[in-house]
C-alpha positions in Angstrom: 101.2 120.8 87.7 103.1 121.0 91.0 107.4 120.6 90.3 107.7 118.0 93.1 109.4 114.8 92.9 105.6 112.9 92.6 104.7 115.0 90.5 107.3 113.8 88.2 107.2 110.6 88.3 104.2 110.7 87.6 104.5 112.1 84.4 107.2 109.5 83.5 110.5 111.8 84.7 113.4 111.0 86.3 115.1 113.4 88.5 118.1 114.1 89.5 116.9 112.7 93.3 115.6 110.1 92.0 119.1 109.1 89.8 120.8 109.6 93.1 118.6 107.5 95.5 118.6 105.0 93.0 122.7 104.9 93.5 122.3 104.8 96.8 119.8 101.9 97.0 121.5 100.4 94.4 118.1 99.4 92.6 116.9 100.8 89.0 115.7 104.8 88.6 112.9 103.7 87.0 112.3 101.2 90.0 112.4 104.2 92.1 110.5 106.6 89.9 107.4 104.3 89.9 107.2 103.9 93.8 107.0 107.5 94.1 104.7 107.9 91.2 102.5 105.7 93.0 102.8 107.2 96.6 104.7 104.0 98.2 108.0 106.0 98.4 108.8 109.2 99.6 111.9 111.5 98.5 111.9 114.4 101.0 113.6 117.2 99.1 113.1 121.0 99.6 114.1 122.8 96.7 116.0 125.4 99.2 117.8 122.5 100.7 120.8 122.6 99.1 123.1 120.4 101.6 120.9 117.5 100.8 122.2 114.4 100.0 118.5 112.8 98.7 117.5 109.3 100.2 114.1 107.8 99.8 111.6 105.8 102.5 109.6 103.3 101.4 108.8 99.9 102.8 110.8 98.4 99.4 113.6 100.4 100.4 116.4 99.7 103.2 114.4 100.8 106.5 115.6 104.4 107.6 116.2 105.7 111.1 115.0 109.4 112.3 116.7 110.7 114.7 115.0 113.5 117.1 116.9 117.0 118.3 116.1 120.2 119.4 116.6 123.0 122.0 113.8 123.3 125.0 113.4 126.4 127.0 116.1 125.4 129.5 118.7 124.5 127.0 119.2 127.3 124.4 122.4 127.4 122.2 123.0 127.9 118.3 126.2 126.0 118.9 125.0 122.8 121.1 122.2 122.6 118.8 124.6 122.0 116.2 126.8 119.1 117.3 123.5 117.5 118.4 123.4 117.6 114.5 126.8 116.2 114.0 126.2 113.2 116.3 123.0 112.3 114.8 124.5 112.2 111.4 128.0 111.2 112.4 125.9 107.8 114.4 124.1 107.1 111.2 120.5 108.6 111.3 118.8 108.7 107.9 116.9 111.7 108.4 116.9 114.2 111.5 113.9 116.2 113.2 114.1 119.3 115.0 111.9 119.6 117.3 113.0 122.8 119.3 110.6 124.7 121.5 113.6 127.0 123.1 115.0 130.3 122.0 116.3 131.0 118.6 114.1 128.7 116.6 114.4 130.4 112.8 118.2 131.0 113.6 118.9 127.3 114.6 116.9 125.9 111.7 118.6 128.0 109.0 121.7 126.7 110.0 120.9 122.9 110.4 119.3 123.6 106.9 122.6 124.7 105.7 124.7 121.9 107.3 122.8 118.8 107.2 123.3 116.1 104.5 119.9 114.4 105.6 116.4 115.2 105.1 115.2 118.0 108.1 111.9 117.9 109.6 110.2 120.0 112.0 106.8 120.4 113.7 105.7 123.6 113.2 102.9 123.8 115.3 105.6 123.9 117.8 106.8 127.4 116.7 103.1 128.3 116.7 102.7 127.8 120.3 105.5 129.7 121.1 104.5 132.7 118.9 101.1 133.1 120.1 101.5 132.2 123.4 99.2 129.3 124.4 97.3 126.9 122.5 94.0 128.2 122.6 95.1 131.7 121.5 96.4 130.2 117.9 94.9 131.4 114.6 95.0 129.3 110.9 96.9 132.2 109.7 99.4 131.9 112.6 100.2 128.3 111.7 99.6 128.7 107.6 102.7 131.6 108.2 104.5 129.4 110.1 104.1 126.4 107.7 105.3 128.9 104.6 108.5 130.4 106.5 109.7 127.0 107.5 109.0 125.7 103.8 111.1 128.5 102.4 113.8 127.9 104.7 114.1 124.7 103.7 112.6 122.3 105.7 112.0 118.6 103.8 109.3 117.9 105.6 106.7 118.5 108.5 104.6 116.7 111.1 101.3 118.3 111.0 98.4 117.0 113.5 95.4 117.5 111.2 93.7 113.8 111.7 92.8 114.3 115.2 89.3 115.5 115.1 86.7 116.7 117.6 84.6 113.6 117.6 87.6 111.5 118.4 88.2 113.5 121.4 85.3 111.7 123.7 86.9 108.5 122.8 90.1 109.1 124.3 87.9 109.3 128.0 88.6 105.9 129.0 92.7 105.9 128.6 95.3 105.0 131.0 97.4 107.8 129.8 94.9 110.2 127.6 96.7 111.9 124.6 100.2 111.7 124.6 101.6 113.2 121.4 102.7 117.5 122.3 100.9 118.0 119.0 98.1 115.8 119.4 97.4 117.6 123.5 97.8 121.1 121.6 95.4 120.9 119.1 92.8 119.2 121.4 93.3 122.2 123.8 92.6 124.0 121.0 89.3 122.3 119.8 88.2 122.3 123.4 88.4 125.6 124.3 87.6 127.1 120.8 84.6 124.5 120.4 85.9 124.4 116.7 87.4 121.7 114.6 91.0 120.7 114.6 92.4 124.6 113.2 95.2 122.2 111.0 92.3 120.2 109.2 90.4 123.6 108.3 93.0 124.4 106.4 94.9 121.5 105.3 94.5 122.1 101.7 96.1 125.5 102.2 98.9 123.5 103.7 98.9 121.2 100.5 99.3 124.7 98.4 102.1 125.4 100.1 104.1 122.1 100.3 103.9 121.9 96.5 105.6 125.0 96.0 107.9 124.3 97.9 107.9 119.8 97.1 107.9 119.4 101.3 106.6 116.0 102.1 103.7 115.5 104.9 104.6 113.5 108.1 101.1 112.9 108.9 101.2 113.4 112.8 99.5 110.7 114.9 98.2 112.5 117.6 96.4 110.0 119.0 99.2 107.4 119.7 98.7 105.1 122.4 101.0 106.2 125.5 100.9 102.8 127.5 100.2 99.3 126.3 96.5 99.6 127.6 95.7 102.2 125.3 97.2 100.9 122.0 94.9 100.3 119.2 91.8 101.8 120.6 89.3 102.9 118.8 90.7 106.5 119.5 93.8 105.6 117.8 92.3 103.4 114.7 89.3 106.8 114.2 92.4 109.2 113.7 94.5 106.4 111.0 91.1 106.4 109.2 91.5 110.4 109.0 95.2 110.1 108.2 94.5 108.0 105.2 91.9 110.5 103.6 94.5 113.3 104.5 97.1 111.1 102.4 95.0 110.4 99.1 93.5 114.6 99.7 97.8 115.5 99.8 98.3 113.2 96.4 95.7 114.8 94.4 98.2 118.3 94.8 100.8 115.9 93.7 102.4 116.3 97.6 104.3 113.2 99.3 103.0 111.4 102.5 104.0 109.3 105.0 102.2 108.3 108.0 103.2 108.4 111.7 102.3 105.6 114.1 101.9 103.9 116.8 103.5 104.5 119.9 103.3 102.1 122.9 102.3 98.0 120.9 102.4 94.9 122.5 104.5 92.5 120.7 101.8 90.7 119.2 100.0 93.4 117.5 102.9 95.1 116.3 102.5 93.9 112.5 98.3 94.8 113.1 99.4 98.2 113.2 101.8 98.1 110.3 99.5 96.2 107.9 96.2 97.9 109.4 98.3 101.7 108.2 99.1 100.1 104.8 95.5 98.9 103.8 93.8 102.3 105.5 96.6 104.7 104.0 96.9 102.6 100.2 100.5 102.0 101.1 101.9 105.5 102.2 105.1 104.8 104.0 104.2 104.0 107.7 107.4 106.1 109.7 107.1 104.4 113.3 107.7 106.0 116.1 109.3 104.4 118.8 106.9 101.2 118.9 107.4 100.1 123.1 106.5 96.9 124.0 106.5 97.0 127.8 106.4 100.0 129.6 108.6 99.3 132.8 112.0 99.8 131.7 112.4 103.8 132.1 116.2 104.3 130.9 116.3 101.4 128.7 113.5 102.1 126.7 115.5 102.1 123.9 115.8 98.7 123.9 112.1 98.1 124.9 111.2 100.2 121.5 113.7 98.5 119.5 112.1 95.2 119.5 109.2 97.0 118.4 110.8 98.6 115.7 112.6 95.7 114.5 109.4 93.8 114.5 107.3 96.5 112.8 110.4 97.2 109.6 109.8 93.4 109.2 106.4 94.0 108.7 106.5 96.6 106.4 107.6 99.9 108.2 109.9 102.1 106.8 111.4 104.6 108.4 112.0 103.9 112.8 111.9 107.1 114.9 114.6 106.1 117.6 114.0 106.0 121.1 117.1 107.2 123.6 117.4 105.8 127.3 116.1 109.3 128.0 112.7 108.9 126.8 110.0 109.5 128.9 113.3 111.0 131.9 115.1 113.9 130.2 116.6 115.8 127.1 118.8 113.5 125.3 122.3 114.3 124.9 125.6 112.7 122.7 125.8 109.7 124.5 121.9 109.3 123.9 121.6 110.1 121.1 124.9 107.2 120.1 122.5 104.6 122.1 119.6 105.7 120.6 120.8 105.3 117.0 122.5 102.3 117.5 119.6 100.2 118.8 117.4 101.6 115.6 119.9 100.4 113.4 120.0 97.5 114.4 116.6 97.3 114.2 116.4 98.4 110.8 119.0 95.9 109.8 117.3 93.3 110.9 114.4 94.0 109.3 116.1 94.0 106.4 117.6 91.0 106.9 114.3 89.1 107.4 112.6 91.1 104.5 115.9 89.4 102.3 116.4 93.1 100.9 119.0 92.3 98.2 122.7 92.1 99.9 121.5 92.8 103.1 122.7 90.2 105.0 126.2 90.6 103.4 127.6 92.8 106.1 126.6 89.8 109.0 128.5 87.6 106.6 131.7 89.5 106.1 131.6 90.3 110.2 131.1 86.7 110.6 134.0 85.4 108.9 136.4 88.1 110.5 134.9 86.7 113.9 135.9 83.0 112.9 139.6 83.9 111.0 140.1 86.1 114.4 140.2 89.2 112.2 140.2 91.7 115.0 140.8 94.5 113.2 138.5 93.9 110.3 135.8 93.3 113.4 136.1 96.9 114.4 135.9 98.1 110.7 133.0 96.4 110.3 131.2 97.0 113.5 128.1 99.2 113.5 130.0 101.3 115.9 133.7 100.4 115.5 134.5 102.5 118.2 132.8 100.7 120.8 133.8 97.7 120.0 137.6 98.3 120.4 137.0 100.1 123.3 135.5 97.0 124.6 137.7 94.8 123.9 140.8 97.1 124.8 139.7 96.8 128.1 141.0 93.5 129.0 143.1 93.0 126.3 144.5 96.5 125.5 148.5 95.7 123.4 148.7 95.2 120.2 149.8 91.7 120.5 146.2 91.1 121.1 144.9 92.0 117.7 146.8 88.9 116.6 145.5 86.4 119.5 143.1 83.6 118.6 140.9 84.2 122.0 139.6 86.8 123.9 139.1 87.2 127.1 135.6 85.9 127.7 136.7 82.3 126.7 140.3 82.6 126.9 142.8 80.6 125.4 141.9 76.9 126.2 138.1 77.7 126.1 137.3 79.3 122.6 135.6 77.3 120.8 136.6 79.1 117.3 140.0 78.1 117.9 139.1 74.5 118.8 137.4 74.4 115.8 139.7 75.8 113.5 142.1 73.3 115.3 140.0 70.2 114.5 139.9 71.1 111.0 143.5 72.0 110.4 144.5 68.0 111.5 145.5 66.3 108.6 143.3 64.1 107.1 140.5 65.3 109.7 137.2 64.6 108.2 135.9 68.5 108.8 136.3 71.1 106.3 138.3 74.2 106.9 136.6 76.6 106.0 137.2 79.9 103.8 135.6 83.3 103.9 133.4 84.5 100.8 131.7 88.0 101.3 133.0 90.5 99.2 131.0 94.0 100.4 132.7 95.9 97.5 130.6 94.1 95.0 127.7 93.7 97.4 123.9 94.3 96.0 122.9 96.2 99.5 121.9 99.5 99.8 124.4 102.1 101.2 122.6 102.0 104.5 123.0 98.2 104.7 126.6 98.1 104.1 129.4 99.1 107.1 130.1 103.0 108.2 132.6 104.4 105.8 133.0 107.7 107.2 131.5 110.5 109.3 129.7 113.5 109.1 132.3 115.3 107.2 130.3 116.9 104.3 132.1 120.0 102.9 128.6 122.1 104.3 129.9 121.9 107.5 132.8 123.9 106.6 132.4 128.2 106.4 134.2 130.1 104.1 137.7 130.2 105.6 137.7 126.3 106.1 137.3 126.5 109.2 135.1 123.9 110.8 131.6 125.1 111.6 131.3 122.1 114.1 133.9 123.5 116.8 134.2 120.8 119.6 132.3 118.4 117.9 135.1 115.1 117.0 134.9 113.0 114.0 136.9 110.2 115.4 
């Protein structure tokens, strides 16, 4: 039997993971335990990853956000590579993909392996490419090498494109926008100049050997995303999910974790389709979205335009959101991206949760709300999903300190605030409204840790070398 986190559950242990994910969620172990026993949760956990604070996705679990990095060829260096780390973790993403394609690929991943509290994933059909040269000239044992090296370094887990197959190809003819996943183009280069099937299918339960050595979880890749609103659930992309969900229950008999990538570009109303269509085809295999657009024209705001996908789809069941920076689709994300990126998605995971009434999750609203109303304004910025911001933007107008005290800002001011008209109605004696008194206590608060306000950065003692000195140089925690 394979010594991977399903694998024990399924024979009725508790891990250590699975002790600490259940802390973190604050739900039972053996709560936990069963959903990953029964392939509804995931705990990506390399053995070799030992930075690794564990966290679990599952669509019963406080919605996670993925945030993407990586190096391309114009943009090469150990050291940038590494704060783009730091910001992802320091803005709150759950788990973090690299998906490099530059120089120094093993050299990079080894050290966000050894820095990075959260999960790591990777596609290594990218480093594939790179090693042989050009898609068509890729061999099984190229990419089964490749698969190994990354699993012994460390990586949690992998996007791998095997449910694209050759017959799906020809139905892809009639899109707006063709293939649109770098995986997904790559392997159907590869099928069409080869006239062989999808290299990554041939050997997939080679790939299933390896990951349970190793307990690395399957992102199953959906290379056949819709890339424009026309194209979204063709029968190109609903042939692929049928693949992806006999690639799940073919992973689970070698006692191997799975989740499920989809869907790309959605209209709003078939958002939940795709969701619920994934769960039924896939028997409940977390469904890990990836930037779900609603409209494509808003180039630099699409971060927006995927969050209300992604907000719509964790209601429906999703469970982990692959953010969406205003650089999609324009350039290489950088810091401030990456800070606008993640905030979106969190709030689009929150609000998921909210609707789903995840236990305590709507606990933070309340104790912003009430700091709002008593003009808290300092307990606002605690609070705040990016405290940060939110002093900034209020120090703008109303910068001294005198302010924190003020019952007004400056949108309303003074005579116009209708909290402070309110609060003055109710403090008249022997007015007939209630004054009212503030109730949310977040230390005792039933939410999961993800649902419940920042409380620090990425500050984890991995990012520190040997003589204490900060591996993140230039990169601030304030």
């Amino acid at each position: 039997m394979a010594n991977t986190q399903i694998a024990a559950a399924r024979a009725g242990r508790i891990t250590e993971e699975m002790h600490r994910v259940a802390e973190r969620e604050n739900r039972d172990p053996e709560f936990v335990r069963e959903r990953v026993a029964d392939g509804q949760a995931v705990i990506p956990a390399n053995r070799n990853h030992d930075a690794l604070d564990p966290m679990i996705i599952g669509r019963e679990f406080a919605t996670k956000v993925n945030a993407n990095i990586g190096n391309s060829e114009t943009t090469s260096d150990l050291e940038t590579e590494l704060e783009k780390l730091h910001a992802a973790v320091h803005y709150g993403a759950d788990t973090v993909m690299d998906l490099g394609t530059g120089s120094d690929l093993d050299d990079i991943r080894e050290t966000h392996v050894d820095h990075s509290p959260v999960p790591l994933g990777t596609v290594p059909l990218y480093e594939a490419v790179k090693r042989a040269g050009s898609p068509e000239d890729l061999t099984t044992d190229l990419l089964l090498e490749v698969i190994e090296k990354q699993a012994e370094q460390g990586v949690d887990y992998m996007t791998i494109h095997a449910g694209i197959l050759a017959e799906h190809l020809a139905l892809t003819d009639g899109r707006k926008t063709g293939i649109v996943s770098r995986g997904g183009s790559i392997v159907a280069k590869w099928m069409e100049e080869r006239g062989e099937q999808n290299p990554l299918f041939q050997v997939y339960d080679e790939i299933c050997e390896i990951f349970a050595e190793h307990d690395v979880t399957f992102s199953l890749g959906d290379s056949l995303r819709p890339g424009s609103l026309a194209d979204a659930c063709d029968e190109a992309q609903y042939a692929e999910l049928d693949t992806l969900g006999e690639l799940t229950r073919r992973a689970w008999e070698y006692d191997v974790q799975v989740m499920v990538e989809g869907p790309g570009h959605v209209p709003m109303h078939r958002v939940a389709e795709n969701v619920e269509r994934q769960q039924e085809v896939c028997d409940g295999a977390p469904f890990y979205v990836l930037g779900p657009l609603v409209t494509d024209i808003a180039p630099g705001y699409d971060h927006i335009t995927s969050a209300i996908g992604a907000a719509m789809a964790a209601q429906a069941g999703a469970a982990m959101l692959c953010y969406v920076t205003p650089k999609e689709h324009l350039g290489l994300p950088e810091e401030d991206d990456v800070r606008e990126g993640l905030a979106a998605y969190r709030i689009a995971a929150h609000a998921g949760d909210v609707a789903n009434e995840r236990p305590g999750a709507r606990d933070w609203d309340d104790a912003l709300s009430e700091a709002r109303y008593e003009f808290d304004w300092r307990e606002q910025f605690r609070l705040a999903l990016d405290p940060d911001r939110a002093r900034d933007y209020h120090d703008q107008t109303l910068p001294g300190d005198n302010y924190k005290e003020a019952r007004f800002c400056s949108m309303c001011g003074v005579d116009f605030c209708s909290m402070r008209i309110d609060q003055d109605a109710r403090d008249v004696e022997d007015g007939e409204m209630t004054r009212l008194e503030t109730k949310t206590d977040l230390e005792s608060s039933s939410a999961a840790e993800v649902n419940l306000p920042p409380v620090g950065t990425h500050d984890s003692p991995s990012t520190v070398d040997a003589d204490g000195e900060s591996a993140l140089e230039g990169a601030s925690d304030d």
